[in-house]
VEXDREN-602553 format. One record per residue (C-alpha): residue number from 1; residue in one letter; x, z, y. Coordinates in steps of 0.5 Angstrom, whole numbers, plus 500, padded with zeros to 3 digits. Example, Ala and Ser with C-alpha at 12.3 -4.5 7.8 and 13.67 -1.06 7.14 Angstrom:
BEGIN
n->1	res->a	px->525	pz->516	py->491
n->2	res->s	px->527	pz->514	py->498
This chain:
BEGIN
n->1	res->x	px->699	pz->392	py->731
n->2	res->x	px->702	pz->392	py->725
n->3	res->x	px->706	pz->386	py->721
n->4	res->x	px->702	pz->385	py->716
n->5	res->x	px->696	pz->384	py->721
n->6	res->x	px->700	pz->380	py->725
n->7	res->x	px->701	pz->375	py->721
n->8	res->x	px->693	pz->375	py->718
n->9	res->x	px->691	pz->374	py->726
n->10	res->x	px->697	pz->368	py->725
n->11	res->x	px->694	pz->365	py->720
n->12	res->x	px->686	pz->365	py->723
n->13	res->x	px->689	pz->363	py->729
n->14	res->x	px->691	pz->356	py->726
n->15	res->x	px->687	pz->355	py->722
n->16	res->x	px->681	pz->355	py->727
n->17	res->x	px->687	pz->351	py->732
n->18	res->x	px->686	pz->347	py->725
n->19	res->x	px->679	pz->346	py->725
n->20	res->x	px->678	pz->345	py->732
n->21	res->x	px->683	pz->339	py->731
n->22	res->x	px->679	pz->335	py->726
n->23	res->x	px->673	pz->337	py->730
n->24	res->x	px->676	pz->331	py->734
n->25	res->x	px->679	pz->326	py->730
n->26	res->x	px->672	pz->327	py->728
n->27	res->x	px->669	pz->325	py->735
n->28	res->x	px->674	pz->320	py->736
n->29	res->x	px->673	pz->316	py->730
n->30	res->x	px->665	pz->316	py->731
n->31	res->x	px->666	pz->314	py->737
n->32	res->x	px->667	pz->307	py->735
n->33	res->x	px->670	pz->306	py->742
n->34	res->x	px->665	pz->305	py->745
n->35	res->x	px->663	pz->311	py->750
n->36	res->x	px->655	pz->309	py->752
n->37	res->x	px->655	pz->311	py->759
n->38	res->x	px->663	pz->311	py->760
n->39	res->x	px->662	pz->304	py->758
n->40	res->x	px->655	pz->304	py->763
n->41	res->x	px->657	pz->308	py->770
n->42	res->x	px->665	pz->306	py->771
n->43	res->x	px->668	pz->302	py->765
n->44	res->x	px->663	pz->296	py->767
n->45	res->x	px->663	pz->297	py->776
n->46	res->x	px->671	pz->298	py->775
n->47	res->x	px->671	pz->292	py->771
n->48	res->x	px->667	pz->288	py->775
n->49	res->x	px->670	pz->290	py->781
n->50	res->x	px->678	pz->288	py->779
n->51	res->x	px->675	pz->281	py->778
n->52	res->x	px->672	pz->282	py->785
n->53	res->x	px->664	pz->282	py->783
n->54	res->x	px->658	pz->287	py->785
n->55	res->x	px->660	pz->293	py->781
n->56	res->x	px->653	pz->295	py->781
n->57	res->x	px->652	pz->288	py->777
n->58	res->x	px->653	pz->291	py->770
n->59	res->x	px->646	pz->287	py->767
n->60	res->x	px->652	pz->281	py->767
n->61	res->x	px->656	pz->285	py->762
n->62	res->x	px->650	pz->288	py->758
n->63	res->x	px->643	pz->287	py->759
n->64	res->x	px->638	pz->292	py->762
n->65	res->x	px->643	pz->297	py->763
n->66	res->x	px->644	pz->300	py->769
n->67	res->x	px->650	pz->304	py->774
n->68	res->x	px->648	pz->310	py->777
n->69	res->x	px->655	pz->314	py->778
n->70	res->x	px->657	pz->314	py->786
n->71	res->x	px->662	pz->309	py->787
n->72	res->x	px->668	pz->314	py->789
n->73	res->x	px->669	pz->316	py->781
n->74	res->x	px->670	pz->308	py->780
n->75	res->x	px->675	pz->307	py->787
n->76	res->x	px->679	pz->311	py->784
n->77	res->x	px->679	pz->310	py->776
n->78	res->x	px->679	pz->302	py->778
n->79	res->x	px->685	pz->301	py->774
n->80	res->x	px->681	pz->302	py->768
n->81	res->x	px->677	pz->296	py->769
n->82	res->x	px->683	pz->292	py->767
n->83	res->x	px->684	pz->294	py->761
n->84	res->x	px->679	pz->291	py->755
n->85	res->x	px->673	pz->296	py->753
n->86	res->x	px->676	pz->299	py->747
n->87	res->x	px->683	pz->301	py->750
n->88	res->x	px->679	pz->304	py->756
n->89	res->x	px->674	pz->308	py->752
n->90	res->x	px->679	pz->311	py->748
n->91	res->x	px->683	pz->313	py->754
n->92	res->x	px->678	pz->316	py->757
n->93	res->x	px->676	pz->320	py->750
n->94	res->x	px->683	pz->322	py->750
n->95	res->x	px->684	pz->324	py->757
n->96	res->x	px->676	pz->328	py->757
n->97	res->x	px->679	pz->332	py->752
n->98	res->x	px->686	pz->334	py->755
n->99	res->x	px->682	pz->335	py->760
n->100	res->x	px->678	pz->341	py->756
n->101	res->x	px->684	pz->343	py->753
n->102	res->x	px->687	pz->345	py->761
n->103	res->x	px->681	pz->348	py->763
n->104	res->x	px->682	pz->353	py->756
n->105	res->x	px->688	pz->355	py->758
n->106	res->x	px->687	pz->356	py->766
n->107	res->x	px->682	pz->361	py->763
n->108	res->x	px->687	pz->364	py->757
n->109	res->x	px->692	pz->366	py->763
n->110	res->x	px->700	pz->366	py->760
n->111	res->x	px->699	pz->370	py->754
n->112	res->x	px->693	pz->371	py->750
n->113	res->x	px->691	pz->374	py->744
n->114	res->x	px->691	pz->369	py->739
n->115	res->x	px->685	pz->370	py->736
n->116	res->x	px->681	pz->370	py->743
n->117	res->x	px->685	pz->363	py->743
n->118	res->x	px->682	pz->361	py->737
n->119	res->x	px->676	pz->362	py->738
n->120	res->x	px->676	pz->360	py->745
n->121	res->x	px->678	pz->352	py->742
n->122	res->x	px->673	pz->353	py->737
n->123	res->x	px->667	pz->355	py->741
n->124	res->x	px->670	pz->350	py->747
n->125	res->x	px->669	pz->344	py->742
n->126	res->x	px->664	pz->346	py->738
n->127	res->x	px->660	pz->347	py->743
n->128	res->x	px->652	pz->342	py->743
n->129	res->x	px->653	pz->340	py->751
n->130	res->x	px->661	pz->338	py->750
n->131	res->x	px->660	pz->335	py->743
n->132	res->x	px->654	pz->330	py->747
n->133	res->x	px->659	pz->329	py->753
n->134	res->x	px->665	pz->327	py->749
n->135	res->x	px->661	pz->322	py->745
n->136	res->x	px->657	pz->319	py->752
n->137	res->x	px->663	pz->319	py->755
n->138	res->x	px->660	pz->323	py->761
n->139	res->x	px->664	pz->325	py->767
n->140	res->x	px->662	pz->332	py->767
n->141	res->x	px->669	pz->336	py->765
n->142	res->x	px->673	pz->332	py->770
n->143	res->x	px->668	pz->334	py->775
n->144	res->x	px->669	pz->342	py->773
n->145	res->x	px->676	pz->341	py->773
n->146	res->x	px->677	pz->338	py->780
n->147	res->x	px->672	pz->343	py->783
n->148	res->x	px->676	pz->349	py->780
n->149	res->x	px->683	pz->345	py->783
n->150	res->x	px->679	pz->345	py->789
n->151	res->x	px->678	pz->353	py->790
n->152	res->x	px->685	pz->354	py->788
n->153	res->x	px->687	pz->350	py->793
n->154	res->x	px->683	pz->352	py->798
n->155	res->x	px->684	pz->359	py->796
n->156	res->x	px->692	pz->357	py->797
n->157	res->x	px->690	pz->354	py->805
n->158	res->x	px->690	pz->346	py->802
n->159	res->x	px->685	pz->343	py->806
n->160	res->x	px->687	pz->337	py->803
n->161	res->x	px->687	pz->338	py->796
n->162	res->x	px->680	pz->341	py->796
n->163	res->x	px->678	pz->335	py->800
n->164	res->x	px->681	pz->330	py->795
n->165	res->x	px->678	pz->334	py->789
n->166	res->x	px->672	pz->335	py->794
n->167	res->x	px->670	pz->327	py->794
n->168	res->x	px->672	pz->325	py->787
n->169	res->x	px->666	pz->330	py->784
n->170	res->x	px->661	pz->326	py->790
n->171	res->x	px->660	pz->322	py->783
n->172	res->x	px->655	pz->327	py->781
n->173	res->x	px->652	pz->330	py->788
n->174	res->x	px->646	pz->333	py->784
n->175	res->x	px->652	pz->338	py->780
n->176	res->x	px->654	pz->340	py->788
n->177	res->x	px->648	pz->344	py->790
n->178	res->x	px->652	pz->350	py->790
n->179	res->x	px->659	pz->350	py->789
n->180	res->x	px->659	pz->345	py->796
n->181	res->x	px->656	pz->351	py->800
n->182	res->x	px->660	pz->356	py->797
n->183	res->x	px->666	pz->351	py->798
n->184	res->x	px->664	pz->351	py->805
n->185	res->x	px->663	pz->358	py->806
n->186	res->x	px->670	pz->360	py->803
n->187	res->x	px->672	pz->355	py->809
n->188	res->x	px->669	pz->358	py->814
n->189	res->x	px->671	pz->366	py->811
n->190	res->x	px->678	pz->365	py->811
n->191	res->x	px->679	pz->360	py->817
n->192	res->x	px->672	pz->359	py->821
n->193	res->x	px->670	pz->353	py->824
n->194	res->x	px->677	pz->351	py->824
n->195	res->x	px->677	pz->352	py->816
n->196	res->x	px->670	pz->348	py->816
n->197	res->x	px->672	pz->343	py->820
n->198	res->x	px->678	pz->341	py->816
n->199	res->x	px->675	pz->342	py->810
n->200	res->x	px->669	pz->336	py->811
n->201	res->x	px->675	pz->331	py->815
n->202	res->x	px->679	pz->331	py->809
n->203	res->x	px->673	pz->331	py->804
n->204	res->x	px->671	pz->325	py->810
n->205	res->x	px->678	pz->322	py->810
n->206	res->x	px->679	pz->321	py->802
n->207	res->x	px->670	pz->318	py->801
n->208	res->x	px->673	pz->313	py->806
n->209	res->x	px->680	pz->312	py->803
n->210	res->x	px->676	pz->311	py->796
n->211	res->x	px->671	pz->306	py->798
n->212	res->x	px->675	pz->302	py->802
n->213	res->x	px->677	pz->298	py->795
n->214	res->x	px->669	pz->297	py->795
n->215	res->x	px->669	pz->294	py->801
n->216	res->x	px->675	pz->290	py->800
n->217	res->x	px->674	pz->287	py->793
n->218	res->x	px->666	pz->286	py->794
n->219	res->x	px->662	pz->288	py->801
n->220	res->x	px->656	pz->287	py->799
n->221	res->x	px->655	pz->292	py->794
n->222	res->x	px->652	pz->297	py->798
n->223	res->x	px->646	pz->294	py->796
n->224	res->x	px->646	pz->293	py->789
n->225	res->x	px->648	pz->301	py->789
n->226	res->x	px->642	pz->302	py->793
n->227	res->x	px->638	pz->297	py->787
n->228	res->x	px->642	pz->300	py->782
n->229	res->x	px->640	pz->308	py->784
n->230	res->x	px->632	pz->305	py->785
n->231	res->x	px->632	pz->302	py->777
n->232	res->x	px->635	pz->308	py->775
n->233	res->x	px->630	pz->309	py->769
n->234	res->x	px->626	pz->316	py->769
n->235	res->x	px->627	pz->321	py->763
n->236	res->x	px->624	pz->328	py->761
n->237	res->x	px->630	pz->332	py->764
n->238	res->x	px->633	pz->340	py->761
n->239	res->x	px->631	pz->342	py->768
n->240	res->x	px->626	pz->348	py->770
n->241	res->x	px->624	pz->342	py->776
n->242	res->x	px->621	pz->338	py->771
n->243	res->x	px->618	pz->342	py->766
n->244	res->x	px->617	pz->348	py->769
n->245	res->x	px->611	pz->343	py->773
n->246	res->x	px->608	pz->339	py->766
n->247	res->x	px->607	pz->346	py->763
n->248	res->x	px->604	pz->350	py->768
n->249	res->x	px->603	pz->345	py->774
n->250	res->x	px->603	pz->347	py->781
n->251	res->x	px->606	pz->354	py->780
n->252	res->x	px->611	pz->351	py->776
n->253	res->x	px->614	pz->348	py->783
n->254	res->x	px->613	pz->356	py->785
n->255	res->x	px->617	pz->359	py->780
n->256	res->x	px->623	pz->353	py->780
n->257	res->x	px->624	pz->354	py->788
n->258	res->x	px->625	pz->362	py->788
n->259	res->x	px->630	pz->360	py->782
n->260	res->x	px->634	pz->357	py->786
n->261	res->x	px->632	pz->360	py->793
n->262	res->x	px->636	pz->366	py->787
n->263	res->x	px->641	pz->363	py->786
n->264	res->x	px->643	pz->361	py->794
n->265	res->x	px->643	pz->368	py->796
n->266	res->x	px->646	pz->370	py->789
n->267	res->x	px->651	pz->364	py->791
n->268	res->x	px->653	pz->367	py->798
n->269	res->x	px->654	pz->374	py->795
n->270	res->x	px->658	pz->372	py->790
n->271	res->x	px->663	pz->368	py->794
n->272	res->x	px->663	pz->373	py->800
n->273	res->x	px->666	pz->378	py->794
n->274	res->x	px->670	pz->374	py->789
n->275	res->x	px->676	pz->370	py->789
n->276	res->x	px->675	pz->363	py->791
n->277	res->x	px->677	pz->361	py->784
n->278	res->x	px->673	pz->366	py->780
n->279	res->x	px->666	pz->365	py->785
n->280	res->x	px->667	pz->357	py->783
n->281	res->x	px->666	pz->359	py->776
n->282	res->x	px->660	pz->363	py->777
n->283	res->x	px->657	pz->357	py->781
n->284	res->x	px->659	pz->352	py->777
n->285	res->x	px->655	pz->356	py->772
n->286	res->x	px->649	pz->358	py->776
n->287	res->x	px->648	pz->351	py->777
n->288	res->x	px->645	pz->347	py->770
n->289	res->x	px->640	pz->353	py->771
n->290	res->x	px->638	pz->351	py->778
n->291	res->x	px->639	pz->344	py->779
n->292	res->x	px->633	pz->339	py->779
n->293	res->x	px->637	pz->334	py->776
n->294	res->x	px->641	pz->336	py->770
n->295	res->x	px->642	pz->333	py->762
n->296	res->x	px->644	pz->338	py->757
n->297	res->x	px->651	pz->335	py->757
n->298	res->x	px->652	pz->338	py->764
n->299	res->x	px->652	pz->344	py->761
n->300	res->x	px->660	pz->344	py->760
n->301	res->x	px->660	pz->347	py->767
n->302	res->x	px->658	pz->354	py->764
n->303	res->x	px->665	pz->353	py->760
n->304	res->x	px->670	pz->356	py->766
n->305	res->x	px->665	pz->362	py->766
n->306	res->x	px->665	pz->364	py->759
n->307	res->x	px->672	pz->363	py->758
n->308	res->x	px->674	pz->367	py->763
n->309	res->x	px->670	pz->372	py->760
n->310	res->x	px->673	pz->371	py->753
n->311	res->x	px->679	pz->372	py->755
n->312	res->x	px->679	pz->378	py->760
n->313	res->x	px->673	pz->383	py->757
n->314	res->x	px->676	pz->389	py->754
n->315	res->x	px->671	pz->393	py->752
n->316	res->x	px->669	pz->391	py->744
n->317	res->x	px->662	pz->391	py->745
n->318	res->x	px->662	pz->386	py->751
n->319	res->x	px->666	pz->381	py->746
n->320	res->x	px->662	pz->382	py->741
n->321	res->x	px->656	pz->380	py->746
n->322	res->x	px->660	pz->373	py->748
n->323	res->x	px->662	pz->371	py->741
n->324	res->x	px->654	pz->373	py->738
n->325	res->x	px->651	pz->371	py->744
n->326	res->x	px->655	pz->363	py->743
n->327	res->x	px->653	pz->364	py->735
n->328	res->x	px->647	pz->365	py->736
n->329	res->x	px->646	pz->359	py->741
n->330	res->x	px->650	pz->354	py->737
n->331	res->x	px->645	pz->356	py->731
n->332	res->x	px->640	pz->355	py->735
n->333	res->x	px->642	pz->348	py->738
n->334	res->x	px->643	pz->346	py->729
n->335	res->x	px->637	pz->347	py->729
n->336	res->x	px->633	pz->344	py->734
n->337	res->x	px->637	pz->338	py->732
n->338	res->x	px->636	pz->338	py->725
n->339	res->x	px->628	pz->339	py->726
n->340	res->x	px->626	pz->335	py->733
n->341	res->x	px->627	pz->327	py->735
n->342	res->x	px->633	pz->331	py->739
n->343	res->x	px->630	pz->330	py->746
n->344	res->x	px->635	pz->332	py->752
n->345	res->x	px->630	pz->336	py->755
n->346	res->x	px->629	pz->341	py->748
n->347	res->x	px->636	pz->344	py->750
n->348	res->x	px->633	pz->347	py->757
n->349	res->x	px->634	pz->353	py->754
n->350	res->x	px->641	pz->353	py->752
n->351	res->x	px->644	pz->354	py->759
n->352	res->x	px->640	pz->360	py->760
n->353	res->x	px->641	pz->363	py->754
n->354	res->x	px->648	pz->363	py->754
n->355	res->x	px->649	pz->365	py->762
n->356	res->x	px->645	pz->371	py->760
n->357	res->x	px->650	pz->372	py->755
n->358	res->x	px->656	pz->372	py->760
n->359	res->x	px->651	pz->377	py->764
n->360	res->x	px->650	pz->382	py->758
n->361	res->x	px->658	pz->381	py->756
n->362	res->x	px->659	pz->383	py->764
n->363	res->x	px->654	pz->389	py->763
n->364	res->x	px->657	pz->392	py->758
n->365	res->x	px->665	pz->391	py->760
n->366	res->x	px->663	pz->395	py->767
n->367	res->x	px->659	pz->401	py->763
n->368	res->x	px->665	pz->401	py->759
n->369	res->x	px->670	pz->400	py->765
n->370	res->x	px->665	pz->407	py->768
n->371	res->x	px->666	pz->411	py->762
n->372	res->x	px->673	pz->411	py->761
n->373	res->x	px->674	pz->413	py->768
C-alpha cells in the first residue's frame, strides 16, 4: 500500500467514524429520554421494586401499560430504579451503544483494515433493527453480548461465568431456542455430564441469586407476572409462525415447523464443528428466522455473524457479497418505511435477506479458498 493510498483510506475511515458518530448524537437527542419499552419492561419494575411495591404493577406509573421482561434482567439492573426516569433512560442508551461498540470490536479482532473498520461501525448503526432497538430502548444487544461472553467462557471451562451470562438473557426465553441447546450441547462436548451438570447448577444458582430481591422486596409478585404475561397484548409479529399460517393456512404451520426442525439439526452440526464462540454466532443468527416469537429489532442477533465475516473474508467477491447484500437490505428497509404504515411484521424479510448474504459471502470465500489451493 502505498502512502498515498493510506492516507485516502485514513481519510474515509474517519469520515465514516464521523458519520457514524452523528448518527448517534441524532438518536440521543431524538430519543427525548424516554425509551418506551426500557421505560415499560425495567425502568418502571425496577423503580417499583426499590420502593418495595409489585414490579409488575407498572399501570400505577403509566396507565395501560404492561411489563413482560423475566424478572432476572430487573434483579439485577435494580439500581437503575433509584435513579429518575430521565437519567436512567439515558444511561441506558449510552450503555446499548457501548455495548454495540464491544461487539464490532470482539469481531474486528487487534488490527483491522480501517475501512472494513469503518464500514463495520457505519453498517452497525445504521442498521433498520439496531436503529428500532436503540429508540425502544430494547434489551436485545445486551442479550447478544452475554451470550458471546457465555461461549467464551464455557470455551475457557468457566461454568460460572457462562451460567452468570446464562440467567440474565432468561429476560428474553423465546431468543434462547437454539443457543440454549448448543450451550448445552458445547457443555456435554467438552466435559460431559459432568459439564452438563455444571452448566445448569450455576445457571440454577445465579436465576436463585437474582430473584431473591424479588422475593425480599415484594413476595407476592409472582402473581402479577403471571397477570402481566396474560395481559400481554397480541400483535402481528416478523416470525414465519405467525404469517406463515395467515398466508397459507395450515400448511404454513407445516413449512414453519420443518424450518425449525432445520434449524436444531443444522444448530447441532455446527456446535459439534465450530468453536464455541464462533457457533454461538451462528445460532444467534439462525434464531430471528426460526423463533415463533420474534420483533424486527431482535434482529441485532444477526449483527456478531455478519461482523465476523466482514472482518475475516478475504476473498474480494465475498466482500463484495457483504457490503452489496447489506446495501440492498438497508435500501429495501427505506423503502418499506417511507411507503407502509411501517408494520413490525413488514420487515420479516430482512433477517433472511441478510443471513443469505452471509451464507452467499461464505460460499464465495471457500470457493476462492479451493482455487488458490
Amino acid at each position: 500500500m502505498t502512502v498515498r493510498s493510506g492516507h485516502k483510506q485514513r481519510l474515509v475511515f474517519w469520515g465514516l467514524i464521523a458519520v457514524g458518530l452523528l448518527v448517534v448524537s441524532w438518536l440521543v437527542r431524538t430519543n427525548q429520554r424516554v425509551l418506551w419499552d426500557f421505560r415499560n419492561n425495567l425502568w418502571a419494575p425496577a423503580h417499583l421494586l426499590w420502593q418495595g411495591n409489585s414490579p409488575y404493577q407498572i399501570q400505577s406509573l403509566f396507565p395501560n401499560s404492561n411489563a413482560v421482561w423475566f424478572p432476572p434482567v430487573i434483579s439485577f439492573f435494580l439500581l437503575l430504579g433509584a435513579l429518575p426516569k430521565a437519567p436512567a433512560s439515558m444511561l441506558w442508551m449510552v450503555s446499548n451503544v457501548l455495548v454495540l461498540f464491544v461487539l464490532i470490536g470482539l469481531a474486528a479482532g487487534k488490527r483491522p483494515l480501517p475501512l472494513r473498520l469503518a464500514f463495520a461501525l457505519l453498517a452497525s448503526f445504521l442498521f433498520f433493527p439496531t436503529v428500532t432497538h436503540l429508540r425502544l430502548g430494547q434489551f436485545s444487544l445486551m442479550m447478544t453480548l452475554c451470550l458471546l461472553l457465555a461461549a467464551h467462557f464455557l470455551q475457557a471451562g468457566s461454568a460460572a461465568g457462562a451460567g452468570l451470562n446464562l440467567a440474565l438473557v432468561l429476560a428474553k426465553p423465546q431468543l434462547l431456542i437454539l443457543v440454549l441447546p448448543g450451550l448445552f450441547q458445547g457443555a456435554w462436548q467438552r466435559a460431559g455430564w459432568r459439564g452438563v451438570w455444571r452448566l445448569a447448577l450455576w445457571s440454577g444458582a445465579f436465576v436463585l441469586l437474582l430473584l431473591l430481591p424479588l422475593f425480599v422486596r415484594y413476595p407476592g409478585w409472582l402473581p402479577d407476572f403471571r397477570l402481566a404475561l396474560h395481559h400481554n397484548p397480541s400483535w402481528l409479529q416478523p416470525s414465519l409462525w405467525q404469517l406463515l399460517p395467515r398466508w397459507w393456512g395450515w400448511p404454513g404451520w407445516l413449512v414453519a415447523g420443518l424450518a425449525l426442525l432445520l434449524a436444531l439439526v443444522a444448530n447441532v452440526l455446527i456446535w459439534r464443528r465450530l468453536p464455541l464462540t464462533e457457533a454461538m454466532a451462528w445460532s444467534l443468527a439462525l434464531t430471528p428466522l426460526v423463533t415463533p416469537y420474534v420483533w424486527s429489532w431482535d434482529f441485532v442477533l444477526l449483527l456478531p455473524l455478519f461482523l465476523q465475516s466482514l472482518f475475516r473474508v478475504r476473498s474480494k467477491p465475498a466482500l463484495l457479497a457483504l457490503v452489496v447484500g447489506y446495501g440492498l437490505g438497508w435500501g429495501t428497509a427505506v423503502a418499506v418505511a417511507l411507503t407502509t404504515d411501517g408494520s413490525n411484521h413488514l420487515y420479516w424479510w430482512l433477517s433472511w435477506q441478510i443471513a443469505a448474504t452471509i451464507v452467499v459471502a461464505h460460499l464465495l470465500e471457500q470457493r476462492n479458498r479451493k482455487f488458490h489451493e
